[in-house]
N, C-alpha and C positions, 0 to 999 in steps of 0.2 A: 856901951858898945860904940867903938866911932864908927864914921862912915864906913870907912873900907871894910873893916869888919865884917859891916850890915852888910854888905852889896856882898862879899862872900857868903854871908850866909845866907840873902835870899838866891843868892843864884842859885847855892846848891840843893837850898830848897825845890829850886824853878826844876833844875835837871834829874832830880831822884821823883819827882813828879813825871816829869815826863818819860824816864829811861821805866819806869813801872809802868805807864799805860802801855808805852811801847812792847816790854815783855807781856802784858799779860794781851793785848790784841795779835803780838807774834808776826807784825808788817817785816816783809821782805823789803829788799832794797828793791824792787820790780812794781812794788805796790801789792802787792799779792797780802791780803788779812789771812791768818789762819784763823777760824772762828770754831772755839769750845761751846760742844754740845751746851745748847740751855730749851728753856720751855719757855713755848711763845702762847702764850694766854688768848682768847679773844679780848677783840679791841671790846676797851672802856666805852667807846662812844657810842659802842652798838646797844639799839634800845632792847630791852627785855622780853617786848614781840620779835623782834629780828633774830635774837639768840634761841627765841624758842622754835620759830620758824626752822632756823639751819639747824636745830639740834632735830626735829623731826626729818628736816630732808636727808638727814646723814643716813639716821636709822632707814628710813623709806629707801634710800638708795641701793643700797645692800639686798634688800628683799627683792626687790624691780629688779636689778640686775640678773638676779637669777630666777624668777620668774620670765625675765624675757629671754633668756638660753634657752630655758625649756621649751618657751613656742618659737624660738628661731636659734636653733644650733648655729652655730658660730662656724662660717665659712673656712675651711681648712687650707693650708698652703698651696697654694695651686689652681682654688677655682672654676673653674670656668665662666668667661662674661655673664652666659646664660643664668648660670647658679647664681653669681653675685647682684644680676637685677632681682632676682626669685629673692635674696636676700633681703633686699632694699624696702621692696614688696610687705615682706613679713614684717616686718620694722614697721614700717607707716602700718599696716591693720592691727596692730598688737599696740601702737604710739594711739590710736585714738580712744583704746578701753581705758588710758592710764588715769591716775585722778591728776595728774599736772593738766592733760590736755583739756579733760572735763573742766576743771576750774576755769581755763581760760574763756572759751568758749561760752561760760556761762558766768562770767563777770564781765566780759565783751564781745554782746552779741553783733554777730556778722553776717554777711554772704560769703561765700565761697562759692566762684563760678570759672572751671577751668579753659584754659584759653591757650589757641597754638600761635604765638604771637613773630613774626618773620622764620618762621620755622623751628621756633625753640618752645618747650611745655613752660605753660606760666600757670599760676595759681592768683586770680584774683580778688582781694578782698575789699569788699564796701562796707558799710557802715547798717545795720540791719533795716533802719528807714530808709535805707539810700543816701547819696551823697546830695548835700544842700545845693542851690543855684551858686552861691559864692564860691562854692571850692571843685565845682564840673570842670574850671578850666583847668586844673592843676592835677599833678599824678604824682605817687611817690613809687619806687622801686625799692623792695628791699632784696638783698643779698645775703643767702644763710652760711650759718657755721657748718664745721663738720669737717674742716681739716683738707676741703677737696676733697673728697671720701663719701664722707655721711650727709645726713639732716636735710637733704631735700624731703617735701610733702609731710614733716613731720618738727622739727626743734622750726625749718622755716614757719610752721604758722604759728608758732609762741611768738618768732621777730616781727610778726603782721598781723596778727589780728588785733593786740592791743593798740597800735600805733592808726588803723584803720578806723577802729571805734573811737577812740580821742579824739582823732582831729579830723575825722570826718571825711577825708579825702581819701580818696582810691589808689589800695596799696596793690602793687603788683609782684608779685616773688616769682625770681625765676628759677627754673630745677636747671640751671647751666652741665652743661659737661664737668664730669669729673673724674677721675684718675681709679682704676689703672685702666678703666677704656681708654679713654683720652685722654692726652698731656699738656702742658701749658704750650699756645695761648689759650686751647679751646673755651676756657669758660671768659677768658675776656671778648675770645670773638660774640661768644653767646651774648654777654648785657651788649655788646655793641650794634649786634643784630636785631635786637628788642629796642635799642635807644634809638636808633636813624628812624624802625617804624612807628615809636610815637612822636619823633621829629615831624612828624606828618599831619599828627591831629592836637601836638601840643608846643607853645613855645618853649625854647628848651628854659627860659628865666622862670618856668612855671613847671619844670621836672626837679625830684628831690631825690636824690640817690643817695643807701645807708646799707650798710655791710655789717654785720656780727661776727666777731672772730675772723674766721677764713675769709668771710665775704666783707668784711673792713679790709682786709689788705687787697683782696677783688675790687672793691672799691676807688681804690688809691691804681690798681692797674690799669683798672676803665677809664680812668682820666688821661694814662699816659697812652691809651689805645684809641680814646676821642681824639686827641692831640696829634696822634701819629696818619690818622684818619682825617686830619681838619674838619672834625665835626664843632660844634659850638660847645662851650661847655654847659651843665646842666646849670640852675638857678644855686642851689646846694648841695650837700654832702655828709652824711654824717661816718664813722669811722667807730667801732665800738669794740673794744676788747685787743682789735691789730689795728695796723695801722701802716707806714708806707717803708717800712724794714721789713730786714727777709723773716722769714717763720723763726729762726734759733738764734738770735742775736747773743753776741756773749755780754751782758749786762749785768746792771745788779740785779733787777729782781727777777731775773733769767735762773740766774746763779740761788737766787734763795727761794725763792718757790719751788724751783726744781727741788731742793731738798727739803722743804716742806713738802713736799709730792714722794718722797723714798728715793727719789736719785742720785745716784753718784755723781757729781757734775750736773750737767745741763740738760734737760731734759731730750731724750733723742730726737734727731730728724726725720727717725724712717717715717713716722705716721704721712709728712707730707712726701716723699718720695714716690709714691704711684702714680703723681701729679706734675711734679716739678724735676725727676728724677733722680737718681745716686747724685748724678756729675751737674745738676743746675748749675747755671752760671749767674749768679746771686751779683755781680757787678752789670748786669742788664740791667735798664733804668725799667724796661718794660713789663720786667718781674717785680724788680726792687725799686721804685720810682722816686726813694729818697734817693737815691742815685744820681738823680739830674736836676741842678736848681732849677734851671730849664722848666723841664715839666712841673717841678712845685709849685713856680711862681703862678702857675696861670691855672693853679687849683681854685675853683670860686669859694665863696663862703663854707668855711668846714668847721664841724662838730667833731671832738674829740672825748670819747666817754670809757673811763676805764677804771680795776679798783684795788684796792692797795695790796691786794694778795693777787693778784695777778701775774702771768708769767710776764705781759707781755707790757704791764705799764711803764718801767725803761724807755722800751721802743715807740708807745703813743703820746708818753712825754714829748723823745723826744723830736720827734713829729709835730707834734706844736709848737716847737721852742724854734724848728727850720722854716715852715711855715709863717712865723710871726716874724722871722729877722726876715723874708722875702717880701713880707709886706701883704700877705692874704690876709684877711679876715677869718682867726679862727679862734674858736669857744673851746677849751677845756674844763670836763668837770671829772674830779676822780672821787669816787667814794672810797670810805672807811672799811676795814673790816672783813669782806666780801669778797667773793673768787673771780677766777674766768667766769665769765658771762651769767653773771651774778642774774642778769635780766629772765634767763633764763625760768626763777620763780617770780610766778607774777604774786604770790602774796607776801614775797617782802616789802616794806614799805621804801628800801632803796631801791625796787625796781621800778615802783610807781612815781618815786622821784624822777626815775632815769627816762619813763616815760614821755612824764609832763616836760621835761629837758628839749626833749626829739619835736615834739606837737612843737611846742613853743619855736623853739629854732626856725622850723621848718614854716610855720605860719608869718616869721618874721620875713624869710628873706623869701620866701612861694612869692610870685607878684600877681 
């Protein structure tokens, strides 16, 4: 075969290759993949404890679910505030019979001592000997999930009690304003109401502030609400499951989680709407703080912790990737395997990873 030949026939080698990947992934000229149904296996990398963990939490899930209907009917369209705190109520007295919350509680023993901290309900947690002389001068703040909605006094002390007994130092969870009493800013005014008054008994290089889910992109707004305030910024930060994008971003693993989850598209907005409303204005840096480099740049030290079946890993990627071209100092760790708020069980052995992650972090840059 001479050259010419060759170079025809690997080309059309090269292009019956390519024109086949192209039909069989079905890419528009828009970029748009059309993706044929297939089966997504659990990851390889997950250890044999891990798989057998989440194969019980599946089953347990299902039973919990409707065992907690049964001692708390599920609030019907329309409400009333009155009902929907009675709700709230039920929720947290029915959250501490469960075996998620017993485990914690009794793998890391704590205090819990309620506190009304500049006028907002705080739930404080120490270390069950108390907190050592090395770490009295420091505080950490955590921030719960729940979509603005839910998991105040309830998924909040799974984000603090572990974090509390590790490293010893005194965690503070706030039950901020949430939706549809209130609408944004209120739960930014709330940590920023709790932040000015331990401004008072702590340097702020010695306060650590951490958000899960909802309360990681709460997180990200109390910086740009410090900012907006000229308050000083805290010591750290960590950011865990969201991050400084709006709730529904259109991404990839937006797009594929969602239909790992049964959705048509992208998973809905409504759940954050009682909060942020129908008409939010998601081009607010004050909402959406990846908005403004402005405000990113002068995020102090941040932790970014998120996991590969994630809705929202996309959006905390890309959060570190804006963050690191401004020249912040931040940590990314993504695990394998694992959902939204994987942390959520404290007996996987990725949650205990993601524990020692937070302690560590947080002990580096606390002064």
């Amino acid at each position: 075969m001479n050259t010419k030949n060759y170079l025809l026939f690997t080309l059309s080698i090269i292009l019956t290759t390519y024109i086949g990947k192209a039909q069989t992934q079905q890419t528009g000229d828009d970029g748009i993949i059309h993706v044929p149904a297939f089966v997504l296996p659990e990851s390889q990398f997950l250890s044999d404890k891990s798989k057998a963990i989440l194969k019980e939490q599946r089953a347990y899930r299902a039973k919990a679910w409707k065992k907690m209907k049964r001692a708390c009917p599920p609030l019907k369209e329309g409400a009333s505030l009155e009902e929907r705190q009675q709700y709230r109520e039920c929720l947290a007295a029915h959250f501490y019979t469960t075996p998620a919350y017993k485990k914690t509680i009794s793998r890391y023993p704590i205090n819990i001592v309620i506190d009304t901290i500049n006028g907002v309900y705080t739930e404080v947690f120490t270390p069950k000997n108390g907190v050592p002389k090395e770490n009295q001068h420091k505080v950490l703040v955590s921030l719960h999930s729940g979509a603005f909605q839910f998991d105040a006094r309830t998924a909040s002390r799974i984000e603090s009690i572990p974090i509390a007994a590790l490293s010893e130092i005194k965690v503070i969870s706030i039950d901020y304003r949430m939706g549809p009493e209130y609408q944004f800013p209120a739960a930014s005014e709330d940590v920023t109401a709790v932040y000015k008054a331990l401004l008072k008994e702590y340097k702020p290089e010695n306060i650590g502030i951490y958000g899960t889910a909802a309360g990681g992109m709460l997180t990200t707004q109390a910086m740009a609400w410090f900012q907006k305030e000229n308050l000083p910024m805290p010591g750290a930060i960590g950011m865990i499951g969201m991050a400084a994008a709006e709730p529904r971003p259109k991404t990839d693993t937006m797009h594929i989680v969602s239909a790992m989850e049964g959705h048509e598209g992208i998973a809905p907005f409504t759940v954050f709407e009682p909060y942020f409303g129908a008409d939010a204005d998601f081009d607010d840096p004050l909402l959406v703080p990846l908005n403004s480099k402005k405000i990113l740049s002068k995020f102090p030290p941040s932790l970014l912790i998120v996991s590969t079946r994630d809705f929202h890993m996309s959006s905390v990627v890309y959060t570190h990737t804006q963050l690191v071209k401004l020249g912040v100092e931040a940590d990314l760790h993504v695990w394998e395997g694992v959902g939204h708020v994987f942390t959520a069980n404290v007996e996987l052995p990725e949650s205990r990873e993601a524990f020692d992650v937070i302690v560590n972090f947080f002990k580096k840059h606390l002064e």
